[in-house]
N, C-alpha and C positions, 0 to 999 in steps of 0.2 A: 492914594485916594483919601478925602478926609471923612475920620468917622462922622456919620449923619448927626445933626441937633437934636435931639428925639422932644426938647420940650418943643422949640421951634414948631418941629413934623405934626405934635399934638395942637397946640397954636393952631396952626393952620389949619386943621381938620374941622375945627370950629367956627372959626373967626373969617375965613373966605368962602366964597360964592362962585359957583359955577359959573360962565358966560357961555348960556344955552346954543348962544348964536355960533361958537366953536365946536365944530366936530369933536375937538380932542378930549372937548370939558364934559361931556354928555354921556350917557351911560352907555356902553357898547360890551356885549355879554357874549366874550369869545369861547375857544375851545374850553375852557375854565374858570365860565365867571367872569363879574366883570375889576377889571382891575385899574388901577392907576397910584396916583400918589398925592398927598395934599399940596403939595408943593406946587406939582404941575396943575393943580385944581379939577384933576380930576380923579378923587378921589376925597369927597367930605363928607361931612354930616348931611349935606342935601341929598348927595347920592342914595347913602344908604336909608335914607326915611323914605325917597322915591321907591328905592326899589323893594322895600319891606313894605310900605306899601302897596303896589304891583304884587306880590307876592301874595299877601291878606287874599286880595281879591282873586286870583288867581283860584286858591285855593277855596273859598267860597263856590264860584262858578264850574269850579271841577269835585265837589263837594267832597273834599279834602277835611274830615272832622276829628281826626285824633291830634296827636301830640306832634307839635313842630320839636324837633330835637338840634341842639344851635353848640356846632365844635368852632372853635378857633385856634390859630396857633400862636406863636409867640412872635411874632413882628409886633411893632410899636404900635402899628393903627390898628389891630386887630379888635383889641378890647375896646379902645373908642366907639369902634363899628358896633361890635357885644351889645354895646349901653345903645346906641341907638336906634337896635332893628328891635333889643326887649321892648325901648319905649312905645314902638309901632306896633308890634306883634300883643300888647298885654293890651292897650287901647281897645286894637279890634279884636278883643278876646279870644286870641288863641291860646291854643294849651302849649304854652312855651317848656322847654326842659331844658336846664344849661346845668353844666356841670357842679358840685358843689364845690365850694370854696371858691366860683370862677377859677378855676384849675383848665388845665388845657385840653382838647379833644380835638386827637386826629383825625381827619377823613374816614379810614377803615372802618373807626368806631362806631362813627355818626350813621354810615353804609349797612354795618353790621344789626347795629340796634335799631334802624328803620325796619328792617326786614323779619329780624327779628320778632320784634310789636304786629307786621303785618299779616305774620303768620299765624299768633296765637292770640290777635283782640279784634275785637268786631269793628271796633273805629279802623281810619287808616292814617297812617300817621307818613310825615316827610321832614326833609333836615334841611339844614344850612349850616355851611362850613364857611370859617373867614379865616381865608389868608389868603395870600399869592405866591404859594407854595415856595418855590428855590431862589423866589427873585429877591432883591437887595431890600435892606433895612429899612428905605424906605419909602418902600413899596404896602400897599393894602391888596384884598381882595375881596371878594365874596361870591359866592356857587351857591344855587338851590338842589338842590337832592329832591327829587318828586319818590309816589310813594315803591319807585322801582329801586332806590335806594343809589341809584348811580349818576353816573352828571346829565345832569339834564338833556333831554335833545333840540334839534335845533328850533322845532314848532315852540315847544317851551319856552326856552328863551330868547326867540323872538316876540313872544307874545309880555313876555314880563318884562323886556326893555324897551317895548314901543311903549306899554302902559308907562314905566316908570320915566321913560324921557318927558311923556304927556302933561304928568303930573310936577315934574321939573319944569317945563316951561311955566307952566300955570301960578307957580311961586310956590308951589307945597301947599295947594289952599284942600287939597281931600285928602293930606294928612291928617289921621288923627292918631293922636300921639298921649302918654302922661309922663311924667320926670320919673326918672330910674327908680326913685326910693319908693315913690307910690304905688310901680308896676312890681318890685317886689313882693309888696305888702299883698298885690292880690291874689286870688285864689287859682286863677289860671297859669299862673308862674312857679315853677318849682325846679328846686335844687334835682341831681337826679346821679345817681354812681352808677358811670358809663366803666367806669374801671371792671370792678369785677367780675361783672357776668362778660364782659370781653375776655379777660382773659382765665375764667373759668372754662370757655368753649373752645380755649384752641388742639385741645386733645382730642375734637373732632377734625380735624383738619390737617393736623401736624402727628407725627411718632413723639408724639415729648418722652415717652417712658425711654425708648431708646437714647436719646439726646441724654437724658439723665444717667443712663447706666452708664453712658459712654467716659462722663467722665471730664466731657472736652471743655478747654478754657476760651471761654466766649467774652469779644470784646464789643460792646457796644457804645458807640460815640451820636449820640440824639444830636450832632451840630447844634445845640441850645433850641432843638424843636418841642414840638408836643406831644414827643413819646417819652417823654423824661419820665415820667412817674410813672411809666407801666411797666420798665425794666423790673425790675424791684418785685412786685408784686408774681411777675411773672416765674422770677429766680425761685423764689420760695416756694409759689404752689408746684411746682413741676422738680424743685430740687434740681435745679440749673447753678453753675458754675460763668455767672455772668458780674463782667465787671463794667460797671461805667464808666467811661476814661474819662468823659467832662460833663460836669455837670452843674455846668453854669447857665444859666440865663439871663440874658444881658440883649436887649433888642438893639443894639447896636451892631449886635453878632462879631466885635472888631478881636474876639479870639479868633477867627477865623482865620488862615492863611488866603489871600487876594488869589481871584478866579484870573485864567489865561488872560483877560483884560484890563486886571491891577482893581477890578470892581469887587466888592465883597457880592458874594453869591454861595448859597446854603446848596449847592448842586454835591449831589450823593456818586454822582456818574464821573465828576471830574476830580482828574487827581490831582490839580492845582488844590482845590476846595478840600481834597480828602487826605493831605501832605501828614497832618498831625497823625491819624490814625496808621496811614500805610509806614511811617516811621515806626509804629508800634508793630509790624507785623511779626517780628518773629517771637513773640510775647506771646500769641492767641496761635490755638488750633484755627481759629474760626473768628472771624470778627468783621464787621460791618457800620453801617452810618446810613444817616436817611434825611431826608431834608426835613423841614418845618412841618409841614402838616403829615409827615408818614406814608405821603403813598407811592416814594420811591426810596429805592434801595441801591444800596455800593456795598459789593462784597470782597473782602477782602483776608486771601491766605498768605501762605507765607510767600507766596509767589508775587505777591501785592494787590493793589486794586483792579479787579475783572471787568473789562468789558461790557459793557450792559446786553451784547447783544450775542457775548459769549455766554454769559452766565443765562440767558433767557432759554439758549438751545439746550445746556445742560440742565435746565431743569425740567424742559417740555420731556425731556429722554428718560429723564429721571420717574415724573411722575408717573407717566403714562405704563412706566415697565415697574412699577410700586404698589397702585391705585386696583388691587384685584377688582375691587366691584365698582367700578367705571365703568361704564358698558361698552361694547366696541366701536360703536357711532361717532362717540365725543371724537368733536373735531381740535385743530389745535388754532385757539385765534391771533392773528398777526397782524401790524401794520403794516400800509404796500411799501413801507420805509424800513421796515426791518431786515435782517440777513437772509441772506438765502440758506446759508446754514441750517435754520430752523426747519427751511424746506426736506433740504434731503433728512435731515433728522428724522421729521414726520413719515417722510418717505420708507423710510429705514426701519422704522415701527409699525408699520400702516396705517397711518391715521392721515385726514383729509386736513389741507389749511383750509381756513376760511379768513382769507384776508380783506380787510377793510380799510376806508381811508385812514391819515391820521386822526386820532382822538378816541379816549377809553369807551365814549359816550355807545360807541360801535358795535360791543362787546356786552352789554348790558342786558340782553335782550339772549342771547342765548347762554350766559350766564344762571339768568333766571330760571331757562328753561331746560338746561342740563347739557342742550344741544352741544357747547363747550366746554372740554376741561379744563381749557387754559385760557387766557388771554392779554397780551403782552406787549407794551409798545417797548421800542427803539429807545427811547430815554429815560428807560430804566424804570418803569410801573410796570405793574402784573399783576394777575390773583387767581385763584383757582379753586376748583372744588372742596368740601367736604369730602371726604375720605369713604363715605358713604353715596358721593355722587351726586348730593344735593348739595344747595346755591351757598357760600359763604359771603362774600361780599359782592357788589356790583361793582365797585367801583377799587382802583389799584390797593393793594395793602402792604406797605412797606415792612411790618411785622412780621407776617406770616414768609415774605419772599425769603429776609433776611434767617428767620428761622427754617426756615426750609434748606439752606447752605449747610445749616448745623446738623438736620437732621440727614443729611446725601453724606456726610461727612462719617456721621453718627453708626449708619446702616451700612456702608460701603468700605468704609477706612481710608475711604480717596477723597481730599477734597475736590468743590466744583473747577480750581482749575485742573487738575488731575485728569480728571475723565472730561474736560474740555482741549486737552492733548491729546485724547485717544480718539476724538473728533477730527482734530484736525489730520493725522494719521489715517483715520478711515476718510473722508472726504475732501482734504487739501484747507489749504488754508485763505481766508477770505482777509481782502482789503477796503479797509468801508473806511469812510468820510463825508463832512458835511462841510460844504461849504457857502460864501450868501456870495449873490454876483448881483451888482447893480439892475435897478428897472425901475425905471417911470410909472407912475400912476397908470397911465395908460396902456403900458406894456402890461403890467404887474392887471390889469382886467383884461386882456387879450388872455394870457397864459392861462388866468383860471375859467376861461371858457373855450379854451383849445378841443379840437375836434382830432381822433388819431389819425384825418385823412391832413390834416394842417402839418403834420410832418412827412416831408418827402423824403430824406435819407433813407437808403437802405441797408449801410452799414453802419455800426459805431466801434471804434475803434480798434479796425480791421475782422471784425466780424461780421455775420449778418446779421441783421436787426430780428431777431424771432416774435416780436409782440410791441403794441403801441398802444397804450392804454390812459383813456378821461376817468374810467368809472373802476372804481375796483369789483376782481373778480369774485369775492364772496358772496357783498349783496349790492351790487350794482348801481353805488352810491356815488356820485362823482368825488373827483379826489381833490377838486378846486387845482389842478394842475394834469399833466405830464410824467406818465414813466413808460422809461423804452429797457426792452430786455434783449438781452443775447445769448449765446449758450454758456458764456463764462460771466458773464458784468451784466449791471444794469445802473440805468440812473434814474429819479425820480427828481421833479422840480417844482415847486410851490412856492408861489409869493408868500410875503408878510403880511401880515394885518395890522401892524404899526409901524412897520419903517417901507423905504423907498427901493426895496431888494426882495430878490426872490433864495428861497435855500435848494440847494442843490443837493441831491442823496445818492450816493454812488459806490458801489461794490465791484471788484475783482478778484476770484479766482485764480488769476493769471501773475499777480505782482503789482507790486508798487505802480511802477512803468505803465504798466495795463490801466490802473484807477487812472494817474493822472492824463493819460490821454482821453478815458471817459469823461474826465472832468472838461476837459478843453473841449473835445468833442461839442460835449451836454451843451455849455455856453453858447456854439454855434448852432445848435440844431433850437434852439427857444430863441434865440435872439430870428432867425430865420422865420420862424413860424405865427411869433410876435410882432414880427415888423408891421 
């Protein structure tokens, strides 16, 4: 694949126009914001002054009066975007904070220090994060954080990309806007050090004292993200033994080794992406890597790079038997796409799942409210309590999961695949995969309005079918698809929202042989139900 033109990529961000009258070119604010690329024209300078914005107003009519706080990470259009949500955001005088030196701020941070502010000032303050986390060089993004500090839900942003498509059609005429250097100069803009007090408070959260006593040689690889500059900071105050293997930034990302698809991809879960690190594994006790904006994690011992969905079950087991003042209620959060592992784990400890569709946005909410101590998707995000049982982040933290390997490591002397072997020894071992199977526009809206009585099968492969589920069982949200269970496997199906395919989710118990008949099965029981 050829590395991206990055002047080109900037070029374009400025210099084209949206053509409103195309779906593709228009703002569409999916499970993460809304994303696209200059190239494909949907992602420029119109976008982002629409939806900042949207955003303005938004935040006037929900009387939203503190500090908007604005992370980005290191993709090439990020800081483009930077320069032009300050120029909207300082216009309609919000109290803007971006990092000093335009230095980088991950997601967690942005989560962190919203909540932070909202617990101890009388204003209330919300964030914005620009990137499009693991996707390729050259890709953009952008996420509003309202003041629950987590990704927004869906009422939100629908409401902020109806506004901001509005104002796109209109030509940008209720923008108001001033030129970078002038929004600096004002009073409502300011530099702001999201570093320290981040990582002054992770010894609420984390054992750092033990991590330190222990000793252990910690490898940390930022893929050229926006946690680069917190390793550092982190080593010294807690007295950590942490090495950076790369620490370059380069938004072309072409150090990178090419994802399963020859495409450059910052994904922390695949070991295509994480070749350089897991060749380093017999070097590190403990070592890890995290995509672009931080709120995923790859961990990796000397056994290599873990599973996302391995590592997620060892650490619900972990925390929960760590965490004395946790109280007994806290549930454990999951997506209905994640392993069953996690189930009998929970099972195993006594603790309740509360599973919800895909997306972190699900989790946010009992987060807040202590109701959960965990919360964890399949593709490798998670975050969890305070160590006192109050809210740390809302939204995934790449930082904390990866520190948390260090610290199970730290307190136990087993690393997370260790005692994710004594897992599979007490509950057998699980086979999961995902795969995308063709569908028509038209199929792909039958599926996400399927009904459990639109499936007739009663067995999947050669079992009986135990449960057929639209809505997930934690809080009865629809899941925009299909998941069918049985006593060993399940499978779960969901269209896309940018291509002409649905992803298929499927687990067995039983062996290889088992998954891929659920897999074939799965095709037939949605293509049935969809026809």
């Amino acid at each position: 694949m050829a590395i991206v033109n990055i002047p080109r990529l900037i070029t374009s961000y400025y210099t084209e126009h949206p053509d409103v009258s195309d779906i593709t070119q228009t703002i569409s604010f999916g499970t993460s914001g809304h994303r696209g690329s200059s190239f494909k024209l949907s992602f420029n300078d119109d976008h982002i002054a629409a939806i900042s914005q949207s955003i303005c107003e938004y935040r006037t009519a929900q009387g939203i009066d503190g500090p908007l706080f604005i992370g980005m990470d290191t993709h090439a259009l990020s800081e483009p975007a930077l320069r032009t949500s300050v120029e909207v955001f300082a216009a309609n005088g919000v109290e803007v904070r971006i990092q000093e030196g335009f230095d980088y701020t991950p997601t967690p941070v942005i989560s962190h220090t919203i909540l932070t502010w909202n617990k101890t000032n009388k204003t209330v303050a919300d964030g914005v994060v620009i990137t499009p986390s693991h996707n390729p060089p050259e890709d953009g993004g952008f996420k509003y954080d309202p003041p629950s500090g987590g990704p927004a839900n869906t009422d939100i942003t629908a409401a902020i990309q109806k506004r901001g498509n509005e104002i796109l059609e209109d030509g940008l005429k209720d923008v108001k806007r001033v030129d970078f250097k002038k929004a600096l100069s004002m009073d409502n803009v300011q530099f702001f050090d999201f570093i320290t007090p981040y990582v002054n408070a992770l010894g609420e959260i984390l054992d750092m004292d033990a991590i330190c006593a222990s000793g252990l040689k910690i490898g940390a690889d930022p893929l050229g993200g926006s946690g680069i500059h917190f390793w550092d900071p982190i080593a010294v105050h807690y007295g950590l033994d942490i090495e950076i293997v790369n620490k370059k930034i380069d938004p072309t990302f072409s150090f990178m080794p090419k994802d399963h698809d020859g495409k450059i991809r910052m994904d922390c879960s695949s070991p295509f992406a994480m070749a350089n690190l897991v060749a380093l594994k017999s070097k590190y006790d403990i070592a890890f890597g995290n995509d672009p904006d931080y709120d995923r994690h790859g961990i990796v011992t000397k056994s290599g790079l873990m599973q996302p969905n391995a590592y997620l079950a060892v650490a619900i087991e972990y925390l929960f038997t760590h965490r004395p003042n946790w109280n007994d209620g806290m549930m454990v959060g999951k997506t209905l796409v994640s392993s069953s592992m996690i189930d009998k784990v929970a099972k195993s400890i006594g603790r309740k799942i509360y599973e919800v569709p895909v997306g972190f946005k699900w989790f946010v909410d009992g987060l807040l409210s202590g109701t959960l101590g965990f919360g964890g998707e399949e593709s490798a995000g998670a975050s969890f309590l305070r160590k006192d049982g109050s809210v740390w982040t809302t939204d995934k933290d790449g930082f904390v999961m990866s520190l948390l390997a260090a610290e199970i490591t730290a307190v136990t002397g087993k690393t997370p695949s260790d005692h994710y072997r004594t897992l599979l020894t007490d509950f057998g071992e699980p086979f999961y995969s995902r795969k995308d199977a063709s569908a028509t526009r038209e199929e792909k809206a039958r599926l996400k309005k399927l009904s459990p009585s639109d499936v007739t099968a009663d067995t999947l492969a050669g079992e009986a079918i135990t449960a057929k589920i639209t809505s997930a069982p934690g809080n009865g949200a629809t899941i925009d698809g299909l998941k069918v269970t049985t006593e060993n496997g399940w499978f779960a199906a969901r269209p896309s929202g940018t291509e002409d395919i649905y992803k298929i989710y499927a687990e067995s118990f039983k062996g290889q042989s088992h998954l891929n008949a659920i897999i074939e099965e799965a095709r037939s029981i949605v293509a049935r139900a969809t026809a």
